[in-house]
PASEBA-1860 file (N, C-alpha, C; in nm, 3 decimals):
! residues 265
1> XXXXXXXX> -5.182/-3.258/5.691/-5.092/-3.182/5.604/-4.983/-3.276/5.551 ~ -4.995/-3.259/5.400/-4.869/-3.374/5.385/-4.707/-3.314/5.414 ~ -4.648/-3.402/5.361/-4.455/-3.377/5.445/-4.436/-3.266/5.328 ~ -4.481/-3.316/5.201/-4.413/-3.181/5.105/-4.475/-3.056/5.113 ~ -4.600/-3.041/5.185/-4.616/-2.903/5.187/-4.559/-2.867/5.325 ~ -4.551/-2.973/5.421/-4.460/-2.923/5.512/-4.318/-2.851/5.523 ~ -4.254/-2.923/5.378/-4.124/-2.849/5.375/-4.077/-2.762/5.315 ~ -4.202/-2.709/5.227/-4.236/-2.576/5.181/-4.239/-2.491/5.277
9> XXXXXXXX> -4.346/-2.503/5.403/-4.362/-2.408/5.469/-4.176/-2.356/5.545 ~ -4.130/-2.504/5.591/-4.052/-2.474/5.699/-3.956/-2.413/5.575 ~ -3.954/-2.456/5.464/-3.854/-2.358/5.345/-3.897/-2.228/5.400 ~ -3.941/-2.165/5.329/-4.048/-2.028/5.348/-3.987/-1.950/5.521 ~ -4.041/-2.041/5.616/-3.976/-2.028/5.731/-3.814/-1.959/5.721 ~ -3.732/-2.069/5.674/-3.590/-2.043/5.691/-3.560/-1.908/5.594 ~ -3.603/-1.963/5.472/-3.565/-1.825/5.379/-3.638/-1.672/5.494 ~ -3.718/-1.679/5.533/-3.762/-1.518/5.625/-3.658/-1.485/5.723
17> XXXXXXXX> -3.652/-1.602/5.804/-3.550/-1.591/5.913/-3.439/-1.526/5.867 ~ -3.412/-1.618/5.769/-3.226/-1.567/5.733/-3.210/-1.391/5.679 ~ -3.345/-1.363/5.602/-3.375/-1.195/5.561/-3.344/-1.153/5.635 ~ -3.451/-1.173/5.785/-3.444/-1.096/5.907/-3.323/-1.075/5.973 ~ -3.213/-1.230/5.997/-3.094/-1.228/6.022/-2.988/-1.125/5.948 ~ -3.029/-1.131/5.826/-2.945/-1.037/5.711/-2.972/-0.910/5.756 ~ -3.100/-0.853/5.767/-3.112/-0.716/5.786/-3.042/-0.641/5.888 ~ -3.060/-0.746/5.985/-3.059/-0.713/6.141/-2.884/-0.719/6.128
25> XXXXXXXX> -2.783/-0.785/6.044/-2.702/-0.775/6.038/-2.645/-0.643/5.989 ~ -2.725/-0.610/5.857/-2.642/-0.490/5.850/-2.714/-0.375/5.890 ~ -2.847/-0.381/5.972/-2.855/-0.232/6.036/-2.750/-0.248/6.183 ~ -2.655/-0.360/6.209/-2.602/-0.350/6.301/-2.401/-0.331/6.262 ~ -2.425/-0.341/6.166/-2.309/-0.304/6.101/-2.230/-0.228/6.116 ~ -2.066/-0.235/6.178/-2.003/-0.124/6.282/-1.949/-0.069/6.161 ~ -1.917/0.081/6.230/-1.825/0.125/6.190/-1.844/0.301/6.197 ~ -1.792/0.344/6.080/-1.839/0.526/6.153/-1.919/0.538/6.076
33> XXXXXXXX> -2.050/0.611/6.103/-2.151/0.689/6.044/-2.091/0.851/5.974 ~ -2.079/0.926/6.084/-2.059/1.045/6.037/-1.925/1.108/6.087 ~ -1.902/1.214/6.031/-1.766/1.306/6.095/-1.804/1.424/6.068 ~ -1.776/1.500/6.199/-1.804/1.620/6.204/-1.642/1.739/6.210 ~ -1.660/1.798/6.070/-1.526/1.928/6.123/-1.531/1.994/6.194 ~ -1.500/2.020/6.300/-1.528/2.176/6.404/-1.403/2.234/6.442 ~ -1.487/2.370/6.423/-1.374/2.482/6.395/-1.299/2.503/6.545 ~ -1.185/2.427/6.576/-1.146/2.486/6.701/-0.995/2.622/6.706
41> XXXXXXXX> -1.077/2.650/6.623/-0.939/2.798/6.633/-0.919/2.855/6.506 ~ -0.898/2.975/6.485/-0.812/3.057/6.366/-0.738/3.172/6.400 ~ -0.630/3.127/6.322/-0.501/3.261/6.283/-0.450/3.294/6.231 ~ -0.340/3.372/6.229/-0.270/3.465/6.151/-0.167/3.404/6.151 ~ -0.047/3.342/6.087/0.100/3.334/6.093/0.164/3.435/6.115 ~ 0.246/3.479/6.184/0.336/3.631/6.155/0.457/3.586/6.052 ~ 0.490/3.465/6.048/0.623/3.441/5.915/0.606/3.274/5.932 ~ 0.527/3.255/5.798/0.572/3.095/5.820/0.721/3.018/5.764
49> XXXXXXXX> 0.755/3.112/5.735/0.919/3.021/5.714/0.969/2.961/5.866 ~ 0.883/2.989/5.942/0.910/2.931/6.089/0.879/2.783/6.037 ~ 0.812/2.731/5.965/0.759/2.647/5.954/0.868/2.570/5.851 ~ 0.891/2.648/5.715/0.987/2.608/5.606/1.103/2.683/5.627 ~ 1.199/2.634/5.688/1.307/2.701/5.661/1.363/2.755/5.493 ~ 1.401/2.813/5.530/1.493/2.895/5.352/1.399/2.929/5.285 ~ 1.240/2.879/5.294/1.153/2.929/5.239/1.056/2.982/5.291 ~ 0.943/3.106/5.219/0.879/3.210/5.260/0.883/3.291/5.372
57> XXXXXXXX> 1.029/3.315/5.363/1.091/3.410/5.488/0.997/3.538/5.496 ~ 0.924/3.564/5.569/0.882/3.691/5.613/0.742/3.666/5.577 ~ 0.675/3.580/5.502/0.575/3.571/5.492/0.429/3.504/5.555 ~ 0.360/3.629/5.596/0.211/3.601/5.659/0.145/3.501/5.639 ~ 0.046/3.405/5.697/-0.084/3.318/5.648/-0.178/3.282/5.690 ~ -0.259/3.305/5.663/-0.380/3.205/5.747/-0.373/3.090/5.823 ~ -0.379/3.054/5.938/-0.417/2.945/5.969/-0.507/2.904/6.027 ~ -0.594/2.769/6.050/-0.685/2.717/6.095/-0.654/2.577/6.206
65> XXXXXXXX> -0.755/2.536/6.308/-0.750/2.511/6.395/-0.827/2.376/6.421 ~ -0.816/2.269/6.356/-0.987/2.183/6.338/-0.928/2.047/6.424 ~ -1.072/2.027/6.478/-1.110/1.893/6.574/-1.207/1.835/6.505 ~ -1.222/1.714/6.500/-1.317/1.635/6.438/-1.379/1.528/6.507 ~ -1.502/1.558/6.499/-1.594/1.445/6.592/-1.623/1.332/6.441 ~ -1.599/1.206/6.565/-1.632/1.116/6.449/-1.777/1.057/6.587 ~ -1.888/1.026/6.448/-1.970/0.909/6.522/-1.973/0.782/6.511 ~ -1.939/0.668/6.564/-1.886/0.565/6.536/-2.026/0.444/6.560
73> XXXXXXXX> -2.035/0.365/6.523/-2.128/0.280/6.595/-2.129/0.240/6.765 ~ -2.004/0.242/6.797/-2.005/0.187/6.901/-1.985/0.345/7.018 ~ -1.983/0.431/6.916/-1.995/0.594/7.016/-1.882/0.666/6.982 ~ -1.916/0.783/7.037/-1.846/0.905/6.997/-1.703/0.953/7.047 ~ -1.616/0.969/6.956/-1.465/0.998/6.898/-1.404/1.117/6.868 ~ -1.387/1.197/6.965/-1.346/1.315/6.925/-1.135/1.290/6.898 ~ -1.129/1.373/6.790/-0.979/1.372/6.766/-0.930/1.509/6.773 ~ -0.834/1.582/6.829/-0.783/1.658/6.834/-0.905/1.789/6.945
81> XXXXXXXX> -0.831/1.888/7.017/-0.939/1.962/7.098/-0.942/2.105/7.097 ~ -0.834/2.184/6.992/-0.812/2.272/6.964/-0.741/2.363/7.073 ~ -0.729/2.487/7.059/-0.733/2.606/7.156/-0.824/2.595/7.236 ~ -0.752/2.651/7.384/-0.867/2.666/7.518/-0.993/2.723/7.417 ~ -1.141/2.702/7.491/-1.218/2.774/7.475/-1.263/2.895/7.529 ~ -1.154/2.934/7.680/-1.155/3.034/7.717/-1.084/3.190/7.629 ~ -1.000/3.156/7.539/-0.967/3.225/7.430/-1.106/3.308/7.370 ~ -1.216/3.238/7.326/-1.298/3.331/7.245/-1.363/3.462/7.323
89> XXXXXXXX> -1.324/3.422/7.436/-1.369/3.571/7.523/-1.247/3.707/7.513 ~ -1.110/3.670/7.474/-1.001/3.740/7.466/-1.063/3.835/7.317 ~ -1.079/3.956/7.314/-1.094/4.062/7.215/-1.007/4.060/7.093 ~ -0.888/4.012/7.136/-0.754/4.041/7.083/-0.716/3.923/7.039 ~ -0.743/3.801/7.078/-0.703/3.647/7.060/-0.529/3.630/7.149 ~ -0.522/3.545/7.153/-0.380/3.496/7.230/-0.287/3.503/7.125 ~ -0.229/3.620/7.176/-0.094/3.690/7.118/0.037/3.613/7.122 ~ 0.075/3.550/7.070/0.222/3.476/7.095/0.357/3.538/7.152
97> XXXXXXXX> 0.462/3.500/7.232/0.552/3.597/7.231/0.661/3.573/7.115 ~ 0.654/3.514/7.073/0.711/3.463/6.904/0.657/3.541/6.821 ~ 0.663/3.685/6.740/0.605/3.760/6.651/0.576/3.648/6.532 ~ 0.645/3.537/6.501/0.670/3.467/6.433/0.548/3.351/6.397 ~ 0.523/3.346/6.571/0.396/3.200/6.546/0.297/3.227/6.543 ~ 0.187/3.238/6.547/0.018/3.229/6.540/-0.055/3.316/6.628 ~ -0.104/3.402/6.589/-0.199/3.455/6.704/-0.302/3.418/6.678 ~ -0.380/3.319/6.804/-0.507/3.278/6.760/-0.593/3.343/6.824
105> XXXXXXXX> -0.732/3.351/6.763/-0.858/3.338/6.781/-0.947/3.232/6.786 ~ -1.071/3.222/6.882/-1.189/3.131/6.909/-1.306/3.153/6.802 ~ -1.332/3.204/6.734/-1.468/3.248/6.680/-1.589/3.174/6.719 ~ -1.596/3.049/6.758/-1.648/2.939/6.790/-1.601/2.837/6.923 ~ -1.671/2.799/7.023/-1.623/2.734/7.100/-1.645/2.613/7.100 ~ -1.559/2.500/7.156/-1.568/2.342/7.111/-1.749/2.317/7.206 ~ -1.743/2.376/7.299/-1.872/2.349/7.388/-1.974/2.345/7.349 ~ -1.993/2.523/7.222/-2.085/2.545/7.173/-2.146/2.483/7.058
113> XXXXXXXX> -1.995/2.401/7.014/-2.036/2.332/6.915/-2.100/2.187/6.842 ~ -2.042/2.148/7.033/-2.120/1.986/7.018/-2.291/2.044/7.090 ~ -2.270/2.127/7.140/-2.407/2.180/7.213/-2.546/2.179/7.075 ~ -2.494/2.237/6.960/-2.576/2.281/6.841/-2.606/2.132/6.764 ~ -2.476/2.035/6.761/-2.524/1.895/6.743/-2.601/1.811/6.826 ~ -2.600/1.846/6.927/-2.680/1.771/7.075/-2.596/1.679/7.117 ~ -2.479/1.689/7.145/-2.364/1.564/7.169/-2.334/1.691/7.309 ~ -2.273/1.607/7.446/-2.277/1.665/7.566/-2.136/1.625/7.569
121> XXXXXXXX> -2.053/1.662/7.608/-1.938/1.613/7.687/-1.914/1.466/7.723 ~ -2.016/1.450/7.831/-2.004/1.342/7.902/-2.041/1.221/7.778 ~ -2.066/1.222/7.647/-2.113/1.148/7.591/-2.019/1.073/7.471 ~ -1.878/1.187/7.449/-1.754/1.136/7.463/-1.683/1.039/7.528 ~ -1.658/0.898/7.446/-1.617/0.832/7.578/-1.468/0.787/7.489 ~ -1.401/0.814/7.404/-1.285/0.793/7.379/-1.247/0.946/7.312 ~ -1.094/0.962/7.297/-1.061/1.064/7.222/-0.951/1.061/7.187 ~ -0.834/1.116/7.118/-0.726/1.136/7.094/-0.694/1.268/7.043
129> XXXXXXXX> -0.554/1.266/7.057/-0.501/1.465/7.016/-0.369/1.360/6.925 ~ -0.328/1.461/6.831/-0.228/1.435/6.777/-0.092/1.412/6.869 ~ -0.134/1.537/6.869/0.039/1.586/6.995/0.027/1.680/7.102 ~ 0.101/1.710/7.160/0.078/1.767/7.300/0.142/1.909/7.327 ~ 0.130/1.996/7.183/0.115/2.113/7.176/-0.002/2.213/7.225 ~ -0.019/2.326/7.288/-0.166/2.359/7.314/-0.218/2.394/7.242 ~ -0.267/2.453/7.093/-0.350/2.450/7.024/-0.400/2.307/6.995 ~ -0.368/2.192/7.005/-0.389/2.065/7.025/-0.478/2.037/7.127
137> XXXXXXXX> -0.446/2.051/7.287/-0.479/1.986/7.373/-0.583/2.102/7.478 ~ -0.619/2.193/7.414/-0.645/2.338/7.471/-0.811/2.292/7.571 ~ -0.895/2.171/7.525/-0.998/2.123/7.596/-0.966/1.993/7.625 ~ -0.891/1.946/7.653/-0.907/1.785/7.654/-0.986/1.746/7.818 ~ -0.933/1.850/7.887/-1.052/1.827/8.044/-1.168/1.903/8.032 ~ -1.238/1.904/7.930/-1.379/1.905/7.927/-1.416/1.805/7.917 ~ -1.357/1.682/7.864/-1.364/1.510/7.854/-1.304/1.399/7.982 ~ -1.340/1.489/8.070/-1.281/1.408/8.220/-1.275/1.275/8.195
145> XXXXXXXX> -1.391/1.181/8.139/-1.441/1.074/8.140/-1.375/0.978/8.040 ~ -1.353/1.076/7.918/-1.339/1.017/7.766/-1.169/0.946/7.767 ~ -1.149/0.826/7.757/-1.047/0.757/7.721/-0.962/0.841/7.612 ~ -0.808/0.882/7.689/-0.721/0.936/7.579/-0.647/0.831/7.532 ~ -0.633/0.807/7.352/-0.561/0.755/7.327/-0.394/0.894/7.266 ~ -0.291/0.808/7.366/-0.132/0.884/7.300/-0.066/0.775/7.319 ~ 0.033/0.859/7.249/0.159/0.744/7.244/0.247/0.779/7.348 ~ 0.298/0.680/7.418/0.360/0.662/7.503/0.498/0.774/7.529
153> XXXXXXXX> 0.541/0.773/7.389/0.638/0.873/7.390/0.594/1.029/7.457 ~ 0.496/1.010/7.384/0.432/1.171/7.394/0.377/1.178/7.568 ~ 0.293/1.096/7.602/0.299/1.106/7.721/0.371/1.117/7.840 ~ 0.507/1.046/7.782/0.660/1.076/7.892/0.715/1.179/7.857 ~ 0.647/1.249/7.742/0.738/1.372/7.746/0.769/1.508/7.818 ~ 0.831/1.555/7.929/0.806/1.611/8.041/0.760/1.786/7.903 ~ 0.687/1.817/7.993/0.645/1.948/7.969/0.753/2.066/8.026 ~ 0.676/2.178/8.004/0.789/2.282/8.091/0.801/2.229/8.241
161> XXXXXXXX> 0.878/2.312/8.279/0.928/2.248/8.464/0.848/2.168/8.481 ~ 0.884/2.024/8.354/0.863/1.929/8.415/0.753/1.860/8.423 ~ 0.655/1.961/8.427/0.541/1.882/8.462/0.453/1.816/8.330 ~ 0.369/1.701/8.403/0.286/1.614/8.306/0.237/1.688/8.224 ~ 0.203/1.639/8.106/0.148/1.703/7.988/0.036/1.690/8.002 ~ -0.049/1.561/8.080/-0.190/1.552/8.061/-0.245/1.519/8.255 ~ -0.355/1.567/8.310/-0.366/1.523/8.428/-0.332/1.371/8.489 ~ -0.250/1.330/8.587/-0.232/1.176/8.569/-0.414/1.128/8.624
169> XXXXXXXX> -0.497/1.214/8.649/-0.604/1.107/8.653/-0.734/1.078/8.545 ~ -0.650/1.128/8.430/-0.763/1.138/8.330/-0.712/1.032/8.264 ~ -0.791/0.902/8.216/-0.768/0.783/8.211/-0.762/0.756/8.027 ~ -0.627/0.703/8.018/-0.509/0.689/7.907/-0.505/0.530/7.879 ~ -0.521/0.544/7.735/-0.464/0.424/7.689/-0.298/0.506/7.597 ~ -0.226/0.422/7.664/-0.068/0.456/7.615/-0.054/0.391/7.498 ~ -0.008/0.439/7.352/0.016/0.344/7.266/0.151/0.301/7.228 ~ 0.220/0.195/7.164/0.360/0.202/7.121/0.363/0.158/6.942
177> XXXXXXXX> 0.295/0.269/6.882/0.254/0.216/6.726/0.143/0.249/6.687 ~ 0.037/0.193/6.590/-0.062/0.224/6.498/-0.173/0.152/6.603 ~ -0.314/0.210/6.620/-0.409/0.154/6.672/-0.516/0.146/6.619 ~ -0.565/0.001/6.590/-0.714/0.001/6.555/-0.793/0.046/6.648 ~ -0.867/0.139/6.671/-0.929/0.221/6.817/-1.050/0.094/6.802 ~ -1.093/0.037/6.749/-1.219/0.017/6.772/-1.247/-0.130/6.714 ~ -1.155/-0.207/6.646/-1.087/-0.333/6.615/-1.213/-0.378/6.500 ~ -1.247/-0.271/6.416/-1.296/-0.313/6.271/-1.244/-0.173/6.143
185> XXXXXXXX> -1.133/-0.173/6.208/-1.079/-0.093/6.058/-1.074/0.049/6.036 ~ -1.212/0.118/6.112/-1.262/0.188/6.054/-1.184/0.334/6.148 ~ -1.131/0.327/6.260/-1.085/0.445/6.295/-0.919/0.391/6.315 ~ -0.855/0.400/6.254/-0.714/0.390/6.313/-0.567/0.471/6.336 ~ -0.504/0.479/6.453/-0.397/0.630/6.518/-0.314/0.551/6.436 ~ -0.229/0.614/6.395/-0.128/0.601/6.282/-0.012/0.700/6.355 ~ 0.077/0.620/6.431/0.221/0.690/6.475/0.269/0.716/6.371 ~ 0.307/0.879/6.400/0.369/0.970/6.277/0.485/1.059/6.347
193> XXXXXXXX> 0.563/0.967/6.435/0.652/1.067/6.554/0.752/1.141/6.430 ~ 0.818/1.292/6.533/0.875/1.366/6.433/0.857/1.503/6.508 ~ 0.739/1.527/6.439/0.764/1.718/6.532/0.729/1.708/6.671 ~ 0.660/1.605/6.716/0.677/1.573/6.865/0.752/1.422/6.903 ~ 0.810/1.385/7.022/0.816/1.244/6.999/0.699/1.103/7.013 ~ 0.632/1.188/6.988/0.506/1.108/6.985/0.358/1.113/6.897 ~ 0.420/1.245/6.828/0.325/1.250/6.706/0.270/1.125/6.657 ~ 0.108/1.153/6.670/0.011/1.078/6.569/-0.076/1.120/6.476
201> XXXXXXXX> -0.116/1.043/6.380/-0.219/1.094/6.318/-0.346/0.992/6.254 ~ -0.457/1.037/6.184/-0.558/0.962/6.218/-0.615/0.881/6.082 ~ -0.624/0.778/6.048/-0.675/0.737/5.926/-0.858/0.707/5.982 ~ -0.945/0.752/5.873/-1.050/0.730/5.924/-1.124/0.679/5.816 ~ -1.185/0.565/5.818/-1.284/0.515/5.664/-1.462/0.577/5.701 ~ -1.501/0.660/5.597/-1.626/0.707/5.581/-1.691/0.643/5.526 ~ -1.837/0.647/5.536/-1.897/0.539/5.451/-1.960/0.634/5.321 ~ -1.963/0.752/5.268/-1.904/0.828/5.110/-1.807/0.836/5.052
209> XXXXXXXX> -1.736/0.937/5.152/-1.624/1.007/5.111/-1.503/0.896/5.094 ~ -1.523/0.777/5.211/-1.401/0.689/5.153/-1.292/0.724/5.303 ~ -1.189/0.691/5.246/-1.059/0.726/5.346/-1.022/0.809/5.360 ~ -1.007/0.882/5.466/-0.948/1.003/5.465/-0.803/0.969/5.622 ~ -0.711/1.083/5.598/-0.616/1.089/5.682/-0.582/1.227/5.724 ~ -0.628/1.207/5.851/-0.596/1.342/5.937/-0.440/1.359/6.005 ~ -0.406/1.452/5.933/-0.225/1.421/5.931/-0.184/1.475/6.053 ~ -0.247/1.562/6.156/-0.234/1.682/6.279/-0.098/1.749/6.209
217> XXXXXXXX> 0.001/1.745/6.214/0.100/1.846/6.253/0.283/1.798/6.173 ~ 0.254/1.678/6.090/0.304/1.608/6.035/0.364/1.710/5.923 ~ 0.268/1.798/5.894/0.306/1.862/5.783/0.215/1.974/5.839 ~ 0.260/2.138/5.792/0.169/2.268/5.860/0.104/2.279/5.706 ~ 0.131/2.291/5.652/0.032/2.338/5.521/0.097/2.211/5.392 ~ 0.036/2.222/5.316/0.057/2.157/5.161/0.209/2.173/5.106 ~ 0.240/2.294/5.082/0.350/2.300/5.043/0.480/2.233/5.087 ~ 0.440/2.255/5.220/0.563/2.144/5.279/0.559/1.981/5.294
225> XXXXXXXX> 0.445/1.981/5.290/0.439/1.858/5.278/0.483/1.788/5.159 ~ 0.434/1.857/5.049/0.445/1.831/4.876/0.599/1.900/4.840 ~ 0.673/1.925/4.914/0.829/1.933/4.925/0.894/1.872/5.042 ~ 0.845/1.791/5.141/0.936/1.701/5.231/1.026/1.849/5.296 ~ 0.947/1.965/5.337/1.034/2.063/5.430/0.991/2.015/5.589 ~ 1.096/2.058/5.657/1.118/1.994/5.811/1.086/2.121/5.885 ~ 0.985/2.161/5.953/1.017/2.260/6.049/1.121/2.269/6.120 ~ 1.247/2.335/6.169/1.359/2.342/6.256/1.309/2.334/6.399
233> XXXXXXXX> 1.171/2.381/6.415/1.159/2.362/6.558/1.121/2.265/6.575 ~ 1.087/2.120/6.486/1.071/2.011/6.524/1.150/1.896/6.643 ~ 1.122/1.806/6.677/1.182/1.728/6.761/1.255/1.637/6.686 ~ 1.250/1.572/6.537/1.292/1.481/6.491/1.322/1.538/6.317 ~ 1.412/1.587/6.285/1.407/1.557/6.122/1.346/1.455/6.052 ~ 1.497/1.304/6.081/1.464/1.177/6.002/1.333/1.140/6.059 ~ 1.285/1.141/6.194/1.153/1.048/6.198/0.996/1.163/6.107 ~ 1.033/1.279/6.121/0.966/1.371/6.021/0.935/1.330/5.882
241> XXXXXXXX> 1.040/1.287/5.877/1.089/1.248/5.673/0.997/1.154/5.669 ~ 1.053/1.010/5.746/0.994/0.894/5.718/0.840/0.856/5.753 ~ 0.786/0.980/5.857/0.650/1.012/5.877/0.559/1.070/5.766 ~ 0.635/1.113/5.705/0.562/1.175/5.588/0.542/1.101/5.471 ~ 0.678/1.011/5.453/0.657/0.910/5.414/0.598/0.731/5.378 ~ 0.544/0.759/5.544/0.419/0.671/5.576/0.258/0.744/5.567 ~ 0.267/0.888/5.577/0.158/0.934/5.472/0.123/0.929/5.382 ~ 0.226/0.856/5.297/0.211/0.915/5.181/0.193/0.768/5.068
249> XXXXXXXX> 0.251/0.666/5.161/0.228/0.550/5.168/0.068/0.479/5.146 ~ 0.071/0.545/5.319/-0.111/0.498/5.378/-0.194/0.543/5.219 ~ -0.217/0.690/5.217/-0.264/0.728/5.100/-0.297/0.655/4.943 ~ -0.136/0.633/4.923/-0.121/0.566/4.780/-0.253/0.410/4.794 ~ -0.175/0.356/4.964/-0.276/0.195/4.937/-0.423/0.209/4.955 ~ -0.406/0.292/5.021/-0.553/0.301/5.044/-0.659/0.395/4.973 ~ -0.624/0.424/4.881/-0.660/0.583/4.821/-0.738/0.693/4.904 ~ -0.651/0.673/4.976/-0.773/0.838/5.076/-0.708/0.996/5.036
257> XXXXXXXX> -0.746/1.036/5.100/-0.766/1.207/5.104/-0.694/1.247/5.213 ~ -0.593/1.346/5.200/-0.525/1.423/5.328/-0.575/1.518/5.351 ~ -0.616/1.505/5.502/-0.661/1.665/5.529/-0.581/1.725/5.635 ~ -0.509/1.820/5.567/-0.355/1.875/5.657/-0.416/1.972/5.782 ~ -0.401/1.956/5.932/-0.498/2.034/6.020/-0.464/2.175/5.995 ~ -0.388/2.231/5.977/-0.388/2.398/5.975/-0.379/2.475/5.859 ~ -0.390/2.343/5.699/-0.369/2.475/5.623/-0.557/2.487/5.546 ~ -0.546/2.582/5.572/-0.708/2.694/5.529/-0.769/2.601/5.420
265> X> -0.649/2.617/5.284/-0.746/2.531/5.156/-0.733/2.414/5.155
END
């Protein structure tokens, strides 16, 4: 065999290899595949001016309740856990003693719902909640296993008498700031302290839809958000303001999509 058809072949050779290398590169290509909305709760407002002061005094609304499974390459990401799931057995839904705040309902349970995707519990191995309100945190020990990411603040924040907000043996990564969860871009907690002191929220890159930002609690519906109103029962005005203002930020650079957790449209 002479040398020049030899270095044809080993050409030929390298050019396949490197295909194969290429392919194998991007069917291995991180990042998130899919996101799933699931319905973890709906209700009624009894007056959301609880929400806007000076404005829509006395007035009723819908609200909604959503957790979102992300599938990631490297595994599954649940954000936020809604209302207990023991709620959808209540006839009546959990009545507030605030005529004012939310009476929710289950219509759907978080269990039943990774059950219908074929995703198990145990197959959760990271998660995060915005904040450490209970329509927030209402399943998070169905994920014994699953790594919580919070912010540090939020985690020292004593609960009623005191006690921990989250079991101390359910195993926490504490944050102090913005986290790449997964250190290629594609899922990152975005500290948004304000109505808790440890409010977060979630920027997530899709591979359609693009960017989107899951704001949790930063803002209760559109309107307030798209007027800079402060709930009074918040923990922080100014860090509220300037949280909203790093929403709004993230958004502009990145062109994503807000999806505000409780308001309906």
């Amino acid at each position: 065999m002479t040398r020049k058809v030899m270095s044809k072949i080993t050409l030929v050779l390298a050019v396949a290899a490197f295909a194969l290398s290429t392919q194998a590169a991007f069917a291995q290509k991180p990042g998130v595949e899919k996101l799933y909305i699931m319905n973890c709760g709906e209700g009624v407002a009894g007056d959301i001016g609880r929400w806007s002061p000076g404005v829509n005094e006395g007035k009723s609304m819908d609200f909604v309740d959503t957790c979102y499974l992300i599938k990631h390459a490297k595994g599954w990401f649940l954000w936020d856990t809604g209302i207990p799931d023991a709620i959808a057995a209540m006839p009546n839904g959990l009545v507030p003693a605030d005529p004012k705040a939310v009476t929710w309902r289950r219509p759907k349970t978080l269990a039943s719902q990774l059950e219908q995707i074929g995703v198990e519990p145990s197959d959760v191995k990271a998660m995060g909640v915005s904040h450490t309100h209970p329509d927030h945190i209402g399943n998070v020990e169905m994920f014994p296993q699953a790594t919580l990411y919070v912010q540090k603040a939020e985690y020292d924040w004593p609960a009623a008498n005191n006690e921990p907000r989250f079991k101390p043996s359910h195993p926490v990564e504490l944050l102090n700031g913005d986290k790449d969860v997964f250190g290629d871009g594609s899922i990152t907690v975005l500290s948004t302290p304000g109505h808790t002191p440890g409010h977060q929220s979630l920027m997530v890159r899709l591979p359609k839809t693009g960017v989107v930002v899951l704001s949790g609690d930063a803002a209760h519906f559109k309107d307030n958000y798209d007027n800079r109103r402060v709930p009074a029962i918040n923990f922080s005005k100014e860090q509220s303001l300037a949280s909203m203002q790093k929403i709004v930020d993230t958004i502009s650079k990145e062109e994503a999509q807000l999806w505000i957790n409780h308001d309906k449209a």
